[in-house]
C-alpha positions, 0 to 999 in steps of 0.5 A, spaced: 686 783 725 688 790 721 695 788 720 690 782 716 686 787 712 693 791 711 692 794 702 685 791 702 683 797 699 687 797 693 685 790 692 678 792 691 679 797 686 685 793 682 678 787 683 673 793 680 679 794 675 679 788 672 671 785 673 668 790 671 666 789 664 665 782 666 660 784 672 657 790 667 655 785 663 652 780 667 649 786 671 644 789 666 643 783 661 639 781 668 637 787 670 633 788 664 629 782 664 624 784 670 622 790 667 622 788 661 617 782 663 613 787 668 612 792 661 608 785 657 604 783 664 598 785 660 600 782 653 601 775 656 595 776 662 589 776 657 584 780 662 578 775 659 581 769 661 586 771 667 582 768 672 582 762 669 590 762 667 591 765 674 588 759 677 592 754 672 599 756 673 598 756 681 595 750 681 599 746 676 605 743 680 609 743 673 609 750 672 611 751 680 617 746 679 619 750 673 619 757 675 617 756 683 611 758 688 606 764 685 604 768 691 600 773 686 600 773 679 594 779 678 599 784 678 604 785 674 609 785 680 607 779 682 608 775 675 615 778 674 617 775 681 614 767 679 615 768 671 623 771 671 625 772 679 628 764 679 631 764 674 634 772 675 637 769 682 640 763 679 643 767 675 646 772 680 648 766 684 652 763 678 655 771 677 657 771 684 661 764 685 664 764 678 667 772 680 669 771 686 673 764 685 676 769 678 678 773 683 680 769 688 684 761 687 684 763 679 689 768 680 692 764 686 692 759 681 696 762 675 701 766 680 699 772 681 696 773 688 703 771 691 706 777 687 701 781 691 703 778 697 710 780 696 709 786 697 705 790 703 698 785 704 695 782 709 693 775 709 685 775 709 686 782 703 686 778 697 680 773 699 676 779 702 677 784 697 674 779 690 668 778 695 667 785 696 668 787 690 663 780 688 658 784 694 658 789 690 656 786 683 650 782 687 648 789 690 649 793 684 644 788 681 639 789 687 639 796 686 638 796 678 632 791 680 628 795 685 630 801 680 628 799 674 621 795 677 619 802 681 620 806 675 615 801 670 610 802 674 611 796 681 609 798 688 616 800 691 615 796 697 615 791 693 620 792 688 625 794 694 624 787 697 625 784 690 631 787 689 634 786 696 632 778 696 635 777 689 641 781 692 642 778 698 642 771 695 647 772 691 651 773 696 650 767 698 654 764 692 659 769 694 661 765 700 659 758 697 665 761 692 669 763 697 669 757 700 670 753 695 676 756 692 679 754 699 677 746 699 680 745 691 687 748 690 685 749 682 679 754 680 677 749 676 676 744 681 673 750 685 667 752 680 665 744 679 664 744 686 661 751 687 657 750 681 654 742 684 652 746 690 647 751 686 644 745 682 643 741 688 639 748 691 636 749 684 634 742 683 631 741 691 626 748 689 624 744 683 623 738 687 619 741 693 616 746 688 613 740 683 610 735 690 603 734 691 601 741 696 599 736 702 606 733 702 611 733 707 617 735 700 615 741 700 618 744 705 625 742 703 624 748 698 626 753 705 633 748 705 634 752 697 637 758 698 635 759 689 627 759 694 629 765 699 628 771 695 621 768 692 619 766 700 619 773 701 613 774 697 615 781 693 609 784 691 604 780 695 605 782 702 612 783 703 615 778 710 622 781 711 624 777 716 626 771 710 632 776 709 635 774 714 637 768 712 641 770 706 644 775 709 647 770 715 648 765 711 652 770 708 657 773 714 657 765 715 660 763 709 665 768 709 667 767 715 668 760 714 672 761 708 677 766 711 678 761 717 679 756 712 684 760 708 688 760 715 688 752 715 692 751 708 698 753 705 699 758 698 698 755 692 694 749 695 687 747 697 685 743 704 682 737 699 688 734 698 690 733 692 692 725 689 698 723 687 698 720 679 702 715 677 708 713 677 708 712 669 702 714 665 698 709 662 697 707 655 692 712 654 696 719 655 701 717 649 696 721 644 692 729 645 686 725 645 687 720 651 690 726 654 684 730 653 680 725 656 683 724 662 683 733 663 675 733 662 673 726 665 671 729 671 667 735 669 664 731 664 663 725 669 659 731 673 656 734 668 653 727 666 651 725 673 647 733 673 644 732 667 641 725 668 637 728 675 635 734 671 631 730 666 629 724 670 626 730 676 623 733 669 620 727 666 617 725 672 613 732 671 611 731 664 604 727 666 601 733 670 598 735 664 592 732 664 590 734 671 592 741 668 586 741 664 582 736 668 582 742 673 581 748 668 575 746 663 575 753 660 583 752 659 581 746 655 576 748 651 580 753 650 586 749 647 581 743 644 578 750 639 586 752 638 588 743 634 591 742 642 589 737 647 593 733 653 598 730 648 599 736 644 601 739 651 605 734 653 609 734 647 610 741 648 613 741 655 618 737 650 620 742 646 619 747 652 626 743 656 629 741 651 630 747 648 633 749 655 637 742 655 640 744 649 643 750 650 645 748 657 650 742 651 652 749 647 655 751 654 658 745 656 661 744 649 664 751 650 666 750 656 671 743 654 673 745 648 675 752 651 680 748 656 684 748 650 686 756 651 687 754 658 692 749 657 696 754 653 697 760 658 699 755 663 705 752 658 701 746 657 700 746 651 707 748 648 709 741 653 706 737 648 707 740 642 714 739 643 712 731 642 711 728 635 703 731 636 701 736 631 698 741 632 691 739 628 691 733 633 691 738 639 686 742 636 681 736 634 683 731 641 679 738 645 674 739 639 672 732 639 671 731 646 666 737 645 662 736 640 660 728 641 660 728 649 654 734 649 650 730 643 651 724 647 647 728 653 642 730 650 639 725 647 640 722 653 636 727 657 630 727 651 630 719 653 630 721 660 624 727 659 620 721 657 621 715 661 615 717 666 610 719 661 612 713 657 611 708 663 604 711 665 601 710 658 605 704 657 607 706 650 615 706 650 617 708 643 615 715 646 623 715 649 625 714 641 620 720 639 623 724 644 631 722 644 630 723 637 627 730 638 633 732 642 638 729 637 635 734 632 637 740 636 644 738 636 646 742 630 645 748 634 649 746 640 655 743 634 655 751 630 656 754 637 663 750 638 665 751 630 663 758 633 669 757 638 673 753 634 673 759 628 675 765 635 680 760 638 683 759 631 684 766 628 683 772 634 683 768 640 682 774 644 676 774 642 674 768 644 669 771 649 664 773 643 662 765 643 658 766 650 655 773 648 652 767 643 651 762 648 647 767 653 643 772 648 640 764 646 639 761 653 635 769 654 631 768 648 628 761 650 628 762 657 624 770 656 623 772 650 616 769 648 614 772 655 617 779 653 613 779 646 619 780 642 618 779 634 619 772 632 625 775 628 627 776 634 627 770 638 629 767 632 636 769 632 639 764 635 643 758 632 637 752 635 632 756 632 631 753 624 632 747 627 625 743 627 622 742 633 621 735 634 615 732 637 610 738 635 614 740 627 615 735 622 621 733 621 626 738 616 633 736 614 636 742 610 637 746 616 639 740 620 644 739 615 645 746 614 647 748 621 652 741 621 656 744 615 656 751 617 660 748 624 664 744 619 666 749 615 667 754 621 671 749 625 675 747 619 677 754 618 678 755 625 683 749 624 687 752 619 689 758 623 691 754 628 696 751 625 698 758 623 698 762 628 704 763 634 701 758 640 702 765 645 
C-alpha cells in the first residue's frame, strides 16, 4: 500500500500550488456571508414583530423549501444558519467536486497525470492528493466559519458545529467528485454527473422541506446530504451524532473511488464510451452542427433540471394565502404596506426568477467557454484548417449560448406559474410570468457579450466574467439580507431591468442592455479574428 502512496506529498503541494487562488476565492467569498448575516440579525428581525415573523417563516412550508428547516430563529446564530447555511453548503459542495475533478480527470485529461506518473509516483498519489488538498478547502471554509461567527458575537459551541456541518459536507462532494472522475473518462462528463447528484441532494431537501409537517416526504430530507449540516441544529442544541454521516459517507466515497481507479485504464473511464459513426451526419459539415452536437448533452441536462426546478417551485407559489391566513398581524401589516396575497404571489416570481435568471447567465457562460477548451485541445485549429471561418467558429458557440438560455428561462417562468394558474383557473398567468422572465434575459445576453469581448481580446482573463456571474448570484440570493445600500445591490447586470410582474414594464434598459451584449460581442468578435488562436 506505501508503494501506492509513493510522491504523494509532492503532489499535495504541486495540488495547494496550482488551486490555490481558485480555493481562495471560494473560500472567503463563502465565509463572509455567515457573519456578514449574523451582524444584520437585528435590522432584518424587527423586535416589535419578531414574534409574528418568527411564527411566519417557521410555519410557511415555501420559506422552509426555499432555505430549509428553521430550528431557532430568535438568536442570531440560528437565523444565519436557516437564512444562509443551505446555500453556504451547496456552495461548498459545488467548490469541492469542480476542484477535485479539476485536479484529478481534468488533468488526466489533458495529459498531465501520465507525465506524473512517468516519474517516481504511486498508483492512488494523484487521485488522493486532489482529494486531500480539496479536504482541505472544505475544511479551511469550516474553520474560517466557526472563527469568524465566534468572533461576532455567536455562542462557540454553536459556531463549531456550524462549521464542522458545512466542512464535513463538503466532503462529501469531494468523494461524489472523485468518483465521478472514475465513471466518465472526460472532466466534462464528469462535472455533469457529479453536478446532477448535487441538484438531485438539493431538490430532494426542497421537496421534503416544502411537504405538509404530517407527511411522510419529509423525512426524505435525511436522504440529502445538502440537509445534514441543518439537522445538526447549530445554535439551537447542538446533535453531533448527525456529523457521522458526512464524515462516513465521506471515508466511503473516497474509498470506492480509489477501488474504482484500480478497475479502469488511464485515460479512460469505466462508463464506456460509445463508438460514432462511421460517417458523420449532414449536420457536422458547419461549426453550428458541430457545436450543437458537443453541447447537446449538457444543455439537454441542463433542461431537464431546470424543467423540475420550476415545476417543485411553482408548485409552492400557492401557500401564500395560508401564510397570511395563518398570521393576522402579518397581513394587516402587508394590506397597510398596498400588499395583499396576489402581490405577494407575484413576489415569490420575481424572488425565483432572479435566481433562475442568473443560473441562464452561467449556463450561457458555461456553453460558450467551451470554445476555449476546444482550442487548447487542438480542436478548434482542426476545424479552422476547413473552409470554416473564424467569425463562424466564434458565433456557431455564441449562438448556442445566447438562445438556448433565453429559451429556458421563459420556459422556467411558464412553469413557476402552472400550479397558481391552475388553483385559480386564470391561465394568462403562464404568459404574465414567462414574459417577466423574458425581460430578465438581457442581463443573462450582456454577461455572454461580457465573455465573448474576454475571449476575443485577453483570454487569459476570461475568469473575469465569473467574478460578474458570482457577485450577481451573492447579491440576489444575500444581499437584501445584509442591508447593504441599494447602489449596491444594484451593481449587477440584471438590476435595471423591470422586474415584471411587480414593476411596470420599461424598454430602454431592456434594449440598452441587448445593445450593450452586442456591441460587446461584435468587438470581442473582431479580436478574434485578429488574435493567434494559441
Amino acid at each position: 500500500m506505501t508503494g501506492r502512496l509513493t510522491g504523494l506529498g509532492a503532489l499535495v503541494r504541486l495540488g495547494l500550488r496550482r488551486n490555490r487562488w481558485s480555493y481562495l476565492a471560494w473560500v472567503l467569498g463563502l465565509g463572509v456571508v455567515a457573519p456578514a448575516t449574523a451582524t444584520a440579525y437585528e435590522t432584518i428581525i424587527d423586535p416589535a414583530n419578531a414574534d409574528v415573523l418568527i411564527a411566519t417563516m417557521t410555519a410557511n412550508p415555501t420559506m422552509r423549501a426555499m432555505l430549509g428547516p428553521p430550528f431557532d430563529l430568535s438568536t442570531p446564530g440560528g437565523f444565519t444558519v436557516w437564512r444562509v447555511g443551505t446555500f453556504i453548503v451547496t456552495m461548498a459542495g459545488l467548490m469541492a467536486l469542480l476542484g477535485v475533478i479539476r485536479s484529478t480527470r481534468a488533468e488526466e485529461e489533458e495529459g498531465r497525470i501520465e507525465l506524473v506518473r512517468s516519474g517516481v509516483v504511486g498508483r492512488d498519489a494523484p487521485l488522493l492528493a486532489g482529494s486531500l488538498v480539496a479536504l482541505a478547502a472544505c475544511g479551511a471554509l469550516g474553520l474560517l466559519l466557526t472563527v469568524s461567527m465566534t468572533a461576532v458575537g455567536t455562542p462557540m459551541v454553536g459556531s463549531l458545529a456550524f462549521g464542522l456541518g458545512t466542512a464535513l459536507v463538503g466532503s462529501v462532494f469531494v468523494g461524489v467528485g472523485a468518483v465521478t472522475a472514475q465513471l466518465s473518462a472526460t472532466a466534462r462528463g464528469a462535472r455533469a454527473l457529479a453536478l446532477w447528484v448535487l441538484a438531485a441532494a438539493y431538490v430532494l431537501r426542497a421537496l421534503a422541506d416544502g411537504a405538509a409537517e404530517d407527511s411522510a416526504i419529509r423525512t426524505w430530507a435525511w436522504l440529502s446530504p445538502v440537509q445534514w449540516m441543518a439537522f445538526v441544529q447549530p445554535y439551537a442544541g447542538e446533535r453531533w451524532a448527525v456529523l457521522l454521516l458526512p464524515a462516513v459517507l465521506t471515508v466511503a466515497l473516497l474509498a470506492l473511488a480509489v477501488a474504482l481507479e484500480g478497475r479502469r485504464d488511464h485515460g479512460s473511464g469505466l462508463r464506456a464510451t460509445r463508438a460514432g459513426r462511421e460517417r458523420g451526419g449532414p449536420g457536422l459539415g458547419s461549426p453550428l452542427g458541430l457545436a450543437w452536437r458537443l453541447h447537446r448533452g449538457s444543455l439537454l441536462g441542463w433542461t431537464v433540471g431546470m424543467v423540475l426546478f420550476g415545476l417543485a417551485m411553482g408548485s409552492l407559489s400557492t401557500s401564500f394565502g395560508d401564510m397570511l391566513s395563518e398570521a393576522p398581524v402579518l397581513e394587516d401589516i402587508f394590506r397597510r404596506m398596498g400588499g395583499g396575497t396576489e402581490q405577494l404571489t407575484d413576489a415569490f416570481f420575481v424572488a425565483i426568477l432572479g435566481i433562475v435568471a442568473v443560473l441562464m447567465g452561467v449556463l450561457a457562460v458555461l456553453v460558450f467557454q467551451r470554445l476555449a477548451t476546444e482550442e487548447r485541445r487542438g480542436h478548434a485549429e482542426l476545424v479552422l484548417a476547413t473552409s470554416a471561418t473564424r467569425r463562424g467558429l466564434l458565433g456557431s458557440h455564441a449562438l448556442l449560448a445566447a438562445v438556448v438560455p433565453v429559451v429556458l428561462l421563459t420556459l422556467v417562468g411558464a412553469l413557476l406559474a402552472a400550479a397558481y394558474a391552475r388553483s385559480t383557473g386564470d391561465w394568462s398567468q403562464l404568459g404574465r410570468v414567462a414574459g417577466a422572465a423574458l425581460a430578465l434575459a438581457p442581463g443573462g445576453l450582456l454577461v455572454l457579450g461580457l465573455a465573448v469581448l474576454l475571449h476575443g481580446w485577453v483570454p487569459r482573463f476570461a475568469w473575469l466574467v465569473w467574478v460578474v456571474v458570482g457577485w450577481s448570484l451573492f447579491m440576489i440570493w444575500v444581499g437584501a439580507t445584509l442591508g447593504l445600500p441599494e447602489w449596491l445591490t444594484r451593481l449587477t447586470p440584471w438590476a435595471p431591468l423591470p422586474q415584471l410582474p411587480v414593476d411596470a414594464m420599461s424598454w430602454p434598459p431592456v434594449l440598452g442592455l441587448l445593445a450593450a451584449a452586442a456591441v460587446l460581442g461584435a468587438v470581442g468578435s473582431v479580436g478574434y479574428t485578429r488574435r493567434d488562436i494559441t
